[in-house]
C-alpha positions as CSV (number, residue, x, y, z in Angstrom):
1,X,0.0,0.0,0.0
2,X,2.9,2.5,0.4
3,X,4.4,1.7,-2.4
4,X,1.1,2.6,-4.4
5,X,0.7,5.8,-2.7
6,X,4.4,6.6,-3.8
7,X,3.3,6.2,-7.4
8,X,3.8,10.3,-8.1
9,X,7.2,11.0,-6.4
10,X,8.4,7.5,-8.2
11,X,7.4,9.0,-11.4
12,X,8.9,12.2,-10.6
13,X,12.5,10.8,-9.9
14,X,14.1,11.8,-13.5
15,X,12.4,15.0,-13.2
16,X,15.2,18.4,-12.1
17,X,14.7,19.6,-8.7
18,X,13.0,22.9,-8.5
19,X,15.6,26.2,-8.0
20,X,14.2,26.7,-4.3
21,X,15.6,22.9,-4.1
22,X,19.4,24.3,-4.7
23,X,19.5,26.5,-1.6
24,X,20.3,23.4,0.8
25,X,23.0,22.2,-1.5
26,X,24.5,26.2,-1.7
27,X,24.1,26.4,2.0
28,X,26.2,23.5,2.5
29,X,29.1,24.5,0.4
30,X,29.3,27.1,1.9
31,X,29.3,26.0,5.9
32,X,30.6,23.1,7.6
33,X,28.8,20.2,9.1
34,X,29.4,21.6,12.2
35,X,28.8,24.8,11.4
36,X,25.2,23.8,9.9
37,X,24.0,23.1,13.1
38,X,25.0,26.7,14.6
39,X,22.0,29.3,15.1
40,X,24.0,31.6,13.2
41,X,23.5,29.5,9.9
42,X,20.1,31.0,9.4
43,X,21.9,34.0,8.4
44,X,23.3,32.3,5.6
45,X,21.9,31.6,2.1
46,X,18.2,30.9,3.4
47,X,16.5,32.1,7.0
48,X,15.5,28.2,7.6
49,X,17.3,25.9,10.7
50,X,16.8,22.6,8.8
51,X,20.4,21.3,9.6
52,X,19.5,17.5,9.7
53,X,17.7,17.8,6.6
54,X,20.7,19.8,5.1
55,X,23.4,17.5,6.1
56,X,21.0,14.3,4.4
57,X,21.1,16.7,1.3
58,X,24.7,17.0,1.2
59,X,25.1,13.2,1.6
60,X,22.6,12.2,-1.2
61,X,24.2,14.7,-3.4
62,X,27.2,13.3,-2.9
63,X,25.9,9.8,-3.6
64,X,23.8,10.4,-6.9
65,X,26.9,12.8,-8.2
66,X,25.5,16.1,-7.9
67,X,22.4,14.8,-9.9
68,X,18.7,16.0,-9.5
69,X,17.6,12.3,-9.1
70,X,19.7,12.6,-5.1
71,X,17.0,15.7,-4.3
72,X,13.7,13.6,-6.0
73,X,15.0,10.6,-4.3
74,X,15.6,12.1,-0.4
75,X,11.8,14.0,-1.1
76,X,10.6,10.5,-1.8
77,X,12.1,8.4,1.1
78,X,11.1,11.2,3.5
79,X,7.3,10.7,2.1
80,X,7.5,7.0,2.8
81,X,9.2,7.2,5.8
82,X,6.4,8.9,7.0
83,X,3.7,6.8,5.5
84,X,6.2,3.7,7.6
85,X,5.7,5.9,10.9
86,X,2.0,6.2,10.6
87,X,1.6,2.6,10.6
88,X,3.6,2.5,13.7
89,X,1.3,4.8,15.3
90,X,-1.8,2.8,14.1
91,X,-0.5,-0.6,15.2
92,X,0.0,0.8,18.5
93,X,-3.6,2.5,18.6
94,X,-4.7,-1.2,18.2
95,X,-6.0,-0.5,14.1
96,X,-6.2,-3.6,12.4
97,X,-4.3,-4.5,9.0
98,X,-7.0,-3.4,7.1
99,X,-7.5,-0.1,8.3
100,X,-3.6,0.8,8.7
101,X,-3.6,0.3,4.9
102,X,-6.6,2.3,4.1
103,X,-5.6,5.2,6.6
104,X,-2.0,5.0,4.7
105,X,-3.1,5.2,1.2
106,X,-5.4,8.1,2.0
107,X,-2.3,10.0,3.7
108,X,0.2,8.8,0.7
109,X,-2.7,10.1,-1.9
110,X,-3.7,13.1,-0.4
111,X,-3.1,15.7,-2.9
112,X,-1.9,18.4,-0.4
113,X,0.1,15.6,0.8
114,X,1.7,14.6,-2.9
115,X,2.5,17.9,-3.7
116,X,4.5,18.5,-1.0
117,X,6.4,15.5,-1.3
118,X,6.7,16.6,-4.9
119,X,8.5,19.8,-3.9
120,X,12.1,18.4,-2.8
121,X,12.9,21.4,-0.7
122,X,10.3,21.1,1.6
123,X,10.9,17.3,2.1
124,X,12.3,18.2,5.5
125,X,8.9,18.6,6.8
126,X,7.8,15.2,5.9
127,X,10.7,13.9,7.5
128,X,9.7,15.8,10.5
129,X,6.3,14.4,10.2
130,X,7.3,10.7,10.5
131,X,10.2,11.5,13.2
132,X,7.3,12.8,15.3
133,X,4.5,10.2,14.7
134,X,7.4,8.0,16.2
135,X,7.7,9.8,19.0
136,X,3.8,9.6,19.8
137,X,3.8,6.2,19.2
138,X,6.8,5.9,21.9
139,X,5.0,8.8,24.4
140,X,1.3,6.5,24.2
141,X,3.4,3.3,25.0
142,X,5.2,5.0,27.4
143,X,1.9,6.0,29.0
144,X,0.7,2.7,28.6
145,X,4.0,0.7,30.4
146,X,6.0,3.5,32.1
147,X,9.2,2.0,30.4
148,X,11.8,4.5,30.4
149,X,13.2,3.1,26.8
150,X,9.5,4.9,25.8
151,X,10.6,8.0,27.5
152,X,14.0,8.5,25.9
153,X,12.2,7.6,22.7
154,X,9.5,10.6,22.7
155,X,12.2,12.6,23.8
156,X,14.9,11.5,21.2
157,X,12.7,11.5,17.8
158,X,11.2,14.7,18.9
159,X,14.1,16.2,19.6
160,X,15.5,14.7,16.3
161,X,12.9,15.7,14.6
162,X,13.5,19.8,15.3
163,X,16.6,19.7,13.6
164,X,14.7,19.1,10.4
165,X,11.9,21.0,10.8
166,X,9.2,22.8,13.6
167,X,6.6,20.1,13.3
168,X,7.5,18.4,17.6
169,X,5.3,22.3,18.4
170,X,2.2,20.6,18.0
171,X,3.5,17.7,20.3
172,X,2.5,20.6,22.9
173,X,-1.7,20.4,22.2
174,X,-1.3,16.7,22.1
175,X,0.4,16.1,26.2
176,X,-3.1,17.7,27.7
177,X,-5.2,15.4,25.3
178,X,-3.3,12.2,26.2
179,X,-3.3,13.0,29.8
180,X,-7.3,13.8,29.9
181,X,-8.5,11.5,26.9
182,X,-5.7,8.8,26.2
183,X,-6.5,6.4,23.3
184,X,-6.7,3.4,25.1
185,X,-8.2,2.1,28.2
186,X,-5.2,2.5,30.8
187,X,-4.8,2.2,34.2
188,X,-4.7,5.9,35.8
189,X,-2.0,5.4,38.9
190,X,0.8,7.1,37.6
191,X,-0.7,7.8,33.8
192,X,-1.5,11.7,34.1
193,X,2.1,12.1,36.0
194,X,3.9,10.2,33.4
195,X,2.3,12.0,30.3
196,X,2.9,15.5,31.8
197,X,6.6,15.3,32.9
198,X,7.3,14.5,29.5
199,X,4.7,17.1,28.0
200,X,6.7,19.6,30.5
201,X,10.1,18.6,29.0
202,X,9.2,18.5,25.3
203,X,7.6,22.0,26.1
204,X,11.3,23.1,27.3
205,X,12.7,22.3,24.3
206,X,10.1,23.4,21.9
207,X,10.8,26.7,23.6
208,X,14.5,26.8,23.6
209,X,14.3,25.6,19.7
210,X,12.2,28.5,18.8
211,X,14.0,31.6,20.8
212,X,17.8,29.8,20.0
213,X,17.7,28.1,16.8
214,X,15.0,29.8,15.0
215,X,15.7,32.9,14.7
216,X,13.7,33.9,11.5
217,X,10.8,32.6,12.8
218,X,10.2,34.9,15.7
219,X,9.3,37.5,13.0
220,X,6.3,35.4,11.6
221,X,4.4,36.0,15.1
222,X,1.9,38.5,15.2
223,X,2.5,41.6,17.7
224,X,-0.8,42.0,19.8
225,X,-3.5,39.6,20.9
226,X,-6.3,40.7,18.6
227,X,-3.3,39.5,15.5
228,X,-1.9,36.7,16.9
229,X,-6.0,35.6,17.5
230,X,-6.8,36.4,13.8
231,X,-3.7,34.4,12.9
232,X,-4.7,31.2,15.3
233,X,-8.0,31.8,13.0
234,X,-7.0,32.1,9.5
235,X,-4.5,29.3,9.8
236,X,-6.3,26.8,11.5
237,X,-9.2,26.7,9.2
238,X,-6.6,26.1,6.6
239,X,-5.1,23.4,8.3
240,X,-8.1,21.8,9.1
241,X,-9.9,22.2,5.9
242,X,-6.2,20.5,4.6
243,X,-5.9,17.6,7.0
244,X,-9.2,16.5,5.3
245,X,-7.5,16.5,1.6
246,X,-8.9,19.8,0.3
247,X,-6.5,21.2,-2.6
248,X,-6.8,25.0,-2.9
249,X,-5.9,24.4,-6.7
250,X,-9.6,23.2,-7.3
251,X,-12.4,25.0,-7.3
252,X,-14.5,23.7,-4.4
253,X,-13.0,22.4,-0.9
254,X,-15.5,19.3,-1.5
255,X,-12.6,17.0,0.0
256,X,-13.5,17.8,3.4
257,X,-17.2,17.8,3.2
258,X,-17.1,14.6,1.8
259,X,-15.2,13.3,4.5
260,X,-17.6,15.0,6.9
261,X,-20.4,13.4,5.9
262,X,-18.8,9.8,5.0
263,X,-18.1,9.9,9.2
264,X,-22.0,10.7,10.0
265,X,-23.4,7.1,9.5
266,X,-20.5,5.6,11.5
267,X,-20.5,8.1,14.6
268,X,-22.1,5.3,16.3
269,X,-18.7,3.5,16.2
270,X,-16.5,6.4,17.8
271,X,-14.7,5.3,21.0
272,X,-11.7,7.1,23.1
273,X,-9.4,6.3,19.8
274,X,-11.3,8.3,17.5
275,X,-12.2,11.0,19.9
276,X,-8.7,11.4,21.1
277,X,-7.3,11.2,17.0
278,X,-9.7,13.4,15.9
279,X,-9.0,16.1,18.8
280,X,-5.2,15.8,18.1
281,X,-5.9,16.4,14.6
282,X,-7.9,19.6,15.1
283,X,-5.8,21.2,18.0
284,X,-2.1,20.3,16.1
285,X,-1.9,23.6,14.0
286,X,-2.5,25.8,17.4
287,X,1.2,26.0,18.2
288,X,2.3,26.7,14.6
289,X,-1.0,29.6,14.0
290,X,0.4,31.3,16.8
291,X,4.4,31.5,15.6
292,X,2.6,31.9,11.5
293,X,4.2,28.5,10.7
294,X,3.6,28.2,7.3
295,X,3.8,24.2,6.4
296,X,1.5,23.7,3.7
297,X,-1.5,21.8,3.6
298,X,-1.7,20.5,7.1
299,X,0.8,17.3,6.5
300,X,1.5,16.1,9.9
301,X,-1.9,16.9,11.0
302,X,-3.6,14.8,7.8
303,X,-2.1,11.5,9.7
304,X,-4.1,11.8,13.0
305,X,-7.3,12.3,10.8
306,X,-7.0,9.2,8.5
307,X,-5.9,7.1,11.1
308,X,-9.3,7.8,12.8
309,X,-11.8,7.9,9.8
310,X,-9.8,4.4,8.5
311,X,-10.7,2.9,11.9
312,X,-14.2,4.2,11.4
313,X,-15.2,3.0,8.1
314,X,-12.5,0.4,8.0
315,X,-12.3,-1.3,11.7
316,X,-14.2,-4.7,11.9
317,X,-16.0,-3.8,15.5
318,X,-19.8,-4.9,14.8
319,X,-20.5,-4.9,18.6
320,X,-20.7,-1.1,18.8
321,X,-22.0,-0.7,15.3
322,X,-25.7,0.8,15.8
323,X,-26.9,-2.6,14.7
324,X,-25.6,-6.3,14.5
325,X,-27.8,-6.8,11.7
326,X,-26.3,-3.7,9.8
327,X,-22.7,-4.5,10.7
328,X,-21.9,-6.0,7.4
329,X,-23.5,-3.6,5.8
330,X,-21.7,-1.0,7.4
331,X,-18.5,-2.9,6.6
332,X,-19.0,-3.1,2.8
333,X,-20.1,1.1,3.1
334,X,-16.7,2.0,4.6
335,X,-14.5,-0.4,1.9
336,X,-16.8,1.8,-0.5
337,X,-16.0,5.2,0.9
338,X,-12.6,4.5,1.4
339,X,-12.3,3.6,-2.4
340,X,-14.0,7.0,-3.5
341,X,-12.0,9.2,-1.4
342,X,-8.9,7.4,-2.8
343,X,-10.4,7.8,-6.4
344,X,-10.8,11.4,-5.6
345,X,-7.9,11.6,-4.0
346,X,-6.2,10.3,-6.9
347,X,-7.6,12.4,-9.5
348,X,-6.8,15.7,-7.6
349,X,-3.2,14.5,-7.1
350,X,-2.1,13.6,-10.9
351,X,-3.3,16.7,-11.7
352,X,-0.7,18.1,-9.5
353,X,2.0,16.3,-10.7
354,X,0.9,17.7,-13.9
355,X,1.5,21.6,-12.0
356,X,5.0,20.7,-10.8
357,X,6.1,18.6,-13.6
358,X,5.2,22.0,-15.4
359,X,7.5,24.0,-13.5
360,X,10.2,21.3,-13.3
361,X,10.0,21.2,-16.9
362,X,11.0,25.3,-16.8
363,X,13.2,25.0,-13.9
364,X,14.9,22.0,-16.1
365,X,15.5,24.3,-19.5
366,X,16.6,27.1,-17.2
367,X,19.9,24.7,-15.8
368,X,20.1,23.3,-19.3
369,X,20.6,27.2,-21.3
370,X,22.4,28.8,-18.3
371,X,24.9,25.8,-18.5
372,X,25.7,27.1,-21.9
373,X,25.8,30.3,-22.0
374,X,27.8,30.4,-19.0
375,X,31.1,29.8,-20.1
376,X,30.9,32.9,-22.2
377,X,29.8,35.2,-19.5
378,X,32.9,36.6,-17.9
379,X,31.1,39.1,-16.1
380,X,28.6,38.9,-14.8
381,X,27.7,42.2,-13.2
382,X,27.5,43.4,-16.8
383,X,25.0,40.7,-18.1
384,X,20.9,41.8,-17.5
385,X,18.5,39.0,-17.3
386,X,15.5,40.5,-18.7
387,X,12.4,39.6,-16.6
388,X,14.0,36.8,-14.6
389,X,12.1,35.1,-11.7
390,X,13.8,35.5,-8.3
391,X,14.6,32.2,-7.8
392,X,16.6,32.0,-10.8
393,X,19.6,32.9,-8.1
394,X,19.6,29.6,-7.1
395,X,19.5,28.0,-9.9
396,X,22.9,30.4,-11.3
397,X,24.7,30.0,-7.9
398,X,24.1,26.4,-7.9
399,X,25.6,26.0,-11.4
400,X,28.5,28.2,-10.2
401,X,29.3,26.2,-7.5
402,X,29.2,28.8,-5.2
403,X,30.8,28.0,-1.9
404,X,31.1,31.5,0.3
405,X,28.6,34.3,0.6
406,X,31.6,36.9,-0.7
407,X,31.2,35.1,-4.1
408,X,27.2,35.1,-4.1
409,X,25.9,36.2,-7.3
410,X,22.3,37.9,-7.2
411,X,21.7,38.8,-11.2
412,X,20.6,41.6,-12.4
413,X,17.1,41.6,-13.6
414,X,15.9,44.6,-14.8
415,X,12.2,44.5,-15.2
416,X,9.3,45.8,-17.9
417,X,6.2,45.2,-19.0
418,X,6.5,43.8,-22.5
419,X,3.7,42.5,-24.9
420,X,4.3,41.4,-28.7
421,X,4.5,44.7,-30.0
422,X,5.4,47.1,-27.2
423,X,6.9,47.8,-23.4
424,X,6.5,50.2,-21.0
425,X,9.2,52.4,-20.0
426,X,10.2,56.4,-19.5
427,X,12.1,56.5,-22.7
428,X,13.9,53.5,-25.4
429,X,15.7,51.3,-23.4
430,X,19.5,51.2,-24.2
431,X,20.8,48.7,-21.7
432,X,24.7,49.9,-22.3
433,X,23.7,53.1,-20.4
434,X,23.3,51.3,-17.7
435,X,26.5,49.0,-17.6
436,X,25.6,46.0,-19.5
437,X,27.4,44.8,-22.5
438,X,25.1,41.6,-22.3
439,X,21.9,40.9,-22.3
440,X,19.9,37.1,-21.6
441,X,15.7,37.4,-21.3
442,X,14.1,34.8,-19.9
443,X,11.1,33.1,-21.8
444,X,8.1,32.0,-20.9
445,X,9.3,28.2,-21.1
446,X,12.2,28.7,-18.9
447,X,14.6,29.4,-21.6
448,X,17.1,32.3,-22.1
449,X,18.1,33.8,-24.9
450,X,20.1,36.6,-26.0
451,X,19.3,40.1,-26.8
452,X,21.3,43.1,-28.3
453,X,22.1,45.1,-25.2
454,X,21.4,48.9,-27.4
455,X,17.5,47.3,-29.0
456,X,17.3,44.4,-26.1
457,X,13.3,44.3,-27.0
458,X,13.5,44.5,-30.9
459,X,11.4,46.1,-33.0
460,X,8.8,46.7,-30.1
461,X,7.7,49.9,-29.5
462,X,8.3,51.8,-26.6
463,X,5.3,53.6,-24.9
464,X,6.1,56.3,-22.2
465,X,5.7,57.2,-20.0
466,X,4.9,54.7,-17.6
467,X,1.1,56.0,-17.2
468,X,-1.3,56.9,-19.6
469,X,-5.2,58.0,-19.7
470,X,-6.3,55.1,-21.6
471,X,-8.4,55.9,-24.9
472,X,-11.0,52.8,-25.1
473,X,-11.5,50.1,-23.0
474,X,-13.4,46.7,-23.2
475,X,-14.6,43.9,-20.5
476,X,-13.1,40.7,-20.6
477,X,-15.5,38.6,-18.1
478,X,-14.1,35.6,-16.5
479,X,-15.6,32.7,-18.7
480,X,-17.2,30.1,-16.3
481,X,-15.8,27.1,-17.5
482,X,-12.4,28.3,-15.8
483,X,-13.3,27.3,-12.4
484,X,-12.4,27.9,-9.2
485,X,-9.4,27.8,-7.0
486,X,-5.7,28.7,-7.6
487,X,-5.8,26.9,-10.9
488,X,-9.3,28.2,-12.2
489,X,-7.4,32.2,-11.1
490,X,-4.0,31.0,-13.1
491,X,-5.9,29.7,-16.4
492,X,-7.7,33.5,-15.7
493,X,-4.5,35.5,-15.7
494,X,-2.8,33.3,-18.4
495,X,-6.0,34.6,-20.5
496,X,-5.9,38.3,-20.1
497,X,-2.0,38.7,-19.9
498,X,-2.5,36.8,-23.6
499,X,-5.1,39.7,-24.2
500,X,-2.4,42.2,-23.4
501,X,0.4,40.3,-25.2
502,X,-1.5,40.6,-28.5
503,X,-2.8,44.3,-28.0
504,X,-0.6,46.2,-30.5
505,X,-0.9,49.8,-28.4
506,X,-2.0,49.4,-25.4
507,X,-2.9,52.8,-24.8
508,X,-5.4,52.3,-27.4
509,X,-7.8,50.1,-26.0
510,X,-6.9,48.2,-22.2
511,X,-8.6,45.2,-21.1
512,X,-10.7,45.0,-17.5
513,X,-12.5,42.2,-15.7
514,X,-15.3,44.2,-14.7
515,X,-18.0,46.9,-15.7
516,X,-17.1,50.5,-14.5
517,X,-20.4,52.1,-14.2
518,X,-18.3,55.8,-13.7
519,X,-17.2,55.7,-17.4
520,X,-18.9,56.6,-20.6
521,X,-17.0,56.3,-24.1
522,X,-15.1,57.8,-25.5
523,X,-12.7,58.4,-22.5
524,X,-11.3,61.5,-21.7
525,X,-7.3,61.4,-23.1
526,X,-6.3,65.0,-22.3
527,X,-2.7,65.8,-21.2
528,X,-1.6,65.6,-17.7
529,X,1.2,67.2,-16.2
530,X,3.1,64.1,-13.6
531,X,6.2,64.1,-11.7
532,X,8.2,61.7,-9.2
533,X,8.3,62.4,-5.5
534,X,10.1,60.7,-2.5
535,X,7.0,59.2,-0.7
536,X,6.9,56.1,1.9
537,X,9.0,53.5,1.7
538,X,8.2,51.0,-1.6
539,X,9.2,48.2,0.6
540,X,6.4,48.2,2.9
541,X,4.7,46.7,0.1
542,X,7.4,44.8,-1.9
543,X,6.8,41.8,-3.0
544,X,9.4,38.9,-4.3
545,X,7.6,39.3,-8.2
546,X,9.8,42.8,-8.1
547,X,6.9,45.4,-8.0
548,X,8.5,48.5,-8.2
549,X,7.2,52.4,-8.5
550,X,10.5,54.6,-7.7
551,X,9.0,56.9,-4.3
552,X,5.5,58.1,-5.4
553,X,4.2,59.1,-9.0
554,X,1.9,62.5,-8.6
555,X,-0.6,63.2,-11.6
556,X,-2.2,66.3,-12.1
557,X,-5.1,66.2,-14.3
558,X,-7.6,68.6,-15.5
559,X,-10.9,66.3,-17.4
560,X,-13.7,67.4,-19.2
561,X,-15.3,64.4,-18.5
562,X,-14.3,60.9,-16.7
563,X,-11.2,58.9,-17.4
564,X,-9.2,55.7,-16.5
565,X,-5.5,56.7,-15.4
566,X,-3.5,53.7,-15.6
567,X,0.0,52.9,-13.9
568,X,2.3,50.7,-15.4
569,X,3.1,48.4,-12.5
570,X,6.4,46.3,-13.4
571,X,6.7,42.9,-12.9
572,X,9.3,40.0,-13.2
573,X,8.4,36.6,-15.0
574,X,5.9,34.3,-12.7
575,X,8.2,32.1,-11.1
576,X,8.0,28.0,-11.8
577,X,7.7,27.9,-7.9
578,X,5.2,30.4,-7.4
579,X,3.1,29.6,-9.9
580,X,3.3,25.9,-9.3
581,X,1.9,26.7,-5.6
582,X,-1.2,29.2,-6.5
583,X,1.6,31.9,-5.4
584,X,0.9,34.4,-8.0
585,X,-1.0,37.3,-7.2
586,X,-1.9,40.6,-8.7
587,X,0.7,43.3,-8.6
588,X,-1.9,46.1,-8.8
589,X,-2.9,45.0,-5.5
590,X,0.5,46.3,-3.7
591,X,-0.3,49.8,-4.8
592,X,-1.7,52.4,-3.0
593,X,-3.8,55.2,-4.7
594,X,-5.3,58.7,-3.6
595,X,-7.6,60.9,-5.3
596,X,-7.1,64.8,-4.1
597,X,-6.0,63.3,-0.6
598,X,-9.1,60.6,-0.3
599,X,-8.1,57.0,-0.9
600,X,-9.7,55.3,-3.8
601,X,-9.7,51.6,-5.2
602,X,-7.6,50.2,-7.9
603,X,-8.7,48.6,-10.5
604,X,-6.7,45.8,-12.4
605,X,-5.9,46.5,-15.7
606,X,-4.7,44.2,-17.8
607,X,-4.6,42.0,-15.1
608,X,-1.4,43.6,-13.6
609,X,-1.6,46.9,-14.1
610,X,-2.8,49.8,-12.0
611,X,-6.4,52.2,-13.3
612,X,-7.7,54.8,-11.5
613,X,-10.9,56.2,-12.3
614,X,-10.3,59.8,-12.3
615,X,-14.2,62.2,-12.4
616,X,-14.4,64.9,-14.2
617,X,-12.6,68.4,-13.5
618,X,-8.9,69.5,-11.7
619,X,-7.6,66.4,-9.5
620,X,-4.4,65.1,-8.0
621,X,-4.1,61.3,-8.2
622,X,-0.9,60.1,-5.9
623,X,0.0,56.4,-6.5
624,X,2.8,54.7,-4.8
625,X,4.3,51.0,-3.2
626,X,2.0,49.9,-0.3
627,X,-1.3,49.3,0.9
């Protein structure tokens, strides 16, 4: 049953790692073994303390040569290795065969649960997640016999464990639930002592972990109870929506409601186990909500959960079934649901490895063209990379063989907003003004490719400035058939960013999602007067897609009748990363826009891009970085 639920990682192995997957392998070169496991090495490369996980890197990469297949191969023994510590948890719960296998093929299947073991960098939380299911397993056997061996078992995998990740925090809801409601009928002399002197301990060090080693962390915690409650809120209804399989890349979190209402008919077999599973599964994310852990789709939190719906619809107990006579019945129901879910299950998670094989596919031609086009770049502080993700750094340092932070490289991306026939931009672009003698854009598949330096965009044409009052305008409604979800919102944006590729002047007629009821055609295109200004700080509203207005842009306009002011907000290329997890987001919304002092909405524009409905008469429109 594991090895069927390992079906999508196994198929990944000859797939390249991901760039974010080089940064453990950079970090490495660059720091001892030793020196790995050193609070200052969050300083270095990446903000994470993942030093066990780091180390296993290094070793694997030096088995498999350097290759890709070392990273697809440690994501994929982490996965199992998990799946192998969840049936050591359910065997010592008491589940039968039957429902440890159906409780491990849900959790291998899980399409939260297959992405992330798709996505090698993160692998060191599902390392994590087995290390601890091992340690509960030892802390309820320990509660159950008082052997010490139990003891220094909890004790020693979590501890392991927090060397590879932050998932032993949510061991701290789970001592309170074992001491009140343990799984198993147990003699109480002793029992609540026992479980809390550990809970106490592993409380110590979860502590000392967090203020010590990390660091970076501390800054992910809200200030003030009213935020830290809102976090609690927002995250654990993510969690707990993704410990029941929900995928935010469909359109409709049906996952858990079918789960829901699979468990109704058989609440008549719940006992102490299921309470107490179901309980851990819910409270687990509390810890991490508070610190604004960020471990995607509830992981460690979808093994408690399986476990008890498994031993629901799977476990042969017909004496506390509503009915002896309905028993069988009952039986053949769960073998059914469990099926479906898996089907579902299954579905949802080969269309994921669809998403990442996608960007592995860029991240792939992106090693393959910058490993021949390097040997002819001597320097590279002269060479632009137009429109270059962020997390193309890796993927260049990695190929560098980078091994101290003096000889970091971070490339020079200089971005614009460029369709077929045009970009955006205060005047032609000559890139030799500004230092480079080479230029290298990066395509949508990945691929880079060189440009002149003096014409680096062709025979486009350049349009400037970087705002205009547009002259037309025309609705482009979201069709239905799109969807829902993160992937139903990228299929949207792929559409209208095609719109705006093949619009030969954009000034001439832009493209919005949405009636605005305040314009009438034709628009008013009348000429403004704008300048720059030194305004806030454009990095309270940064984001990593390399949004950037320099200080504040002031318009002064004087309209005979209503018109659409739009901002050119640049951007970088969607990262493979990114846009493999639902990350990409409108730029438009980091900007901040005022109308003669009053704050007004912006509205996207060619999906990206700022518009400002401006009334009619003398106005001053201030638009800037921020929210």
């Amino acid at each position: 049953m594991i090895v069927a639920g390992l079906v999508w990682p196994l198929l990944a192995l000859g797939d390249p790692a991901l760039p974010d997957s080089y940064t453990f392998r950079i970090k490495s070169r660059m720091l001892t073994v030793w020196e790995q496991f050193l609070p200052s090495q969050t300083e270095v490369v990446n903000p994470y303390y993942r030093p066990l996980y780091g180390v296993m890197q290094q070793a694997v990469d030096w088995l498999a040569g350097g290759s890709d297949v070392g990273l697809r191969a440690l994501a994929l023994f982490a996965h199992g290795f998990a799946a192998f510590a969840l049936v050591k948890l359910g065997k010592v719960l008491r589940l039968s065969s039957p429902a440890c296998m159906a409780a491990t093929f849900l959790f291998l299947a899980a399409p939260g649960n297959v992405f992330t073991a798709l996505w090698p960098v993160v692998a060191y939380w599902t390392l994590a997640a087995g290390m601890v299911f091992l340690a509960i397993r030892h802390w309820i056997l320990f509660q159950e016999t008082g052997a010490k061996v139990h003891a220094i078992g909890t004790l020693g995998w979590a501890g392991l464990s927090l060397f590879s990740s932050q998932t032993a925090y949510q061991l701290l809801a789970l001592g309170p639930l074992l001491a009140l409601f343990p799984p198993l009928h147990l003699p109480s002399q002793g029992r609540v002592k026992r479980t809390l002197l550990l809970w106490m301990i592993l409380a110590v060090a979860a502590f000392t972990h967090f203020r010590l080693l990390e660091q970076s962390a501390q800054g992910l915690a809200g200030a003030g109870l009213a935020n830290q409650l809102e976090r609690v809120l927002q995250f654990s209804v993510k969690y707990w929506s993704g410990m029941a399989g929900h995928d935010p890349m469909v359109p409709v979190g049906i996952a858990p409601w079918i789960v829901l209402l699979a468990a109704v008919p058989f609440l008549g077999k719940l006992g102490r186990r299921e309470v107490f599973l179901i309980a851990f599964g819910f409270t687990a994310p509390l810890p991490f909500a508070v610190l604004g852990h960020s471990e995607r789709y509830a992981y460690f939190a979808s093994g408690p959960l399986v476990l008890a719906m498994a031993s629901l619809w799977i476990e042969p107990r017909a004496s506390t079934a509503p009915s002896r006579r309905i028993a069988p019945v009952m039986g053949v129901v769960g073998v059914v649901v469990v099926a479906a879910l898996g089907v579902m299950y299954s579905i949802q998670s080969t269309l994921r490895f669809g998403d990442v094989r996608e960007a592995a596919r860029e991240s792939g031609a992106t090693v393959d063209s910058l490993s021949q086009l390097l040997p002819e770049l001597h320097d590279l502080d002269r060479v632009a990379f137009l429109n270059a993700p962020p997390m193309m750094k890796w993927t260049l340092n990695d190929l560098l063989e980078v091994d101290s932070l003096d000889d970091f490289v971070a490339p020079k991306s200089p971005p614009y907003f460029v369709t077929d026939h045009a970009y955006f931009h205060l005047g032609p672009v000559d890139l030799r003004e500004h230092g480079f003698d080479q230029v290298l854009e990066y395509l949508p598949t990945g691929k880079l490719e060189r440009r002149d330096p003096a014409r680096p965009f062709g025979e486009r044409q350049v349009i400037a400035p970087v705002w205009f009052l547009a002259r037309n305008f025309r609705v482009l409604s979201r069709p239905a058939n799109l969807g829902g979800g993160f992937r139903g919102q990228l299929q949207w944006m792929d559409t209208v960013l095609d719109a705006a590729r093949a619009t030969k002047d954009p000034r001439e007629m832009v493209v919005v999602e949405q009636p605005i009821p305040e314009l009438e055609r034709p628009l008013a295109t009348e000429s403004a007067v704008f300048r720059f200004e030194s305004g806030p700080s454009a990095a309270a509203g940064g984001t990593s897609e390399g949004v950037v207005i320099p200080g504040q842009l002031v318009v002064d306009l004087d309209l005979p009748r209503a018109g659409l002011l739009v901002v050119v907000t640049y951007f970088n290329a969607p990262d493979p990363v990114h846009r493999m997890a639902g990350d990409v987001g409108r730029f438009c919304r980091h900007v901040h826009a005022e109308l003669d002092g009053q704050v007004v909405p912006v509205i996207p524009v060619f999906y990206h891009l700022s518009g400002i409905v401006v009334p009619a008469g003398e106005h001053r429109v201030v638009v800037r970085q921020g929210r």
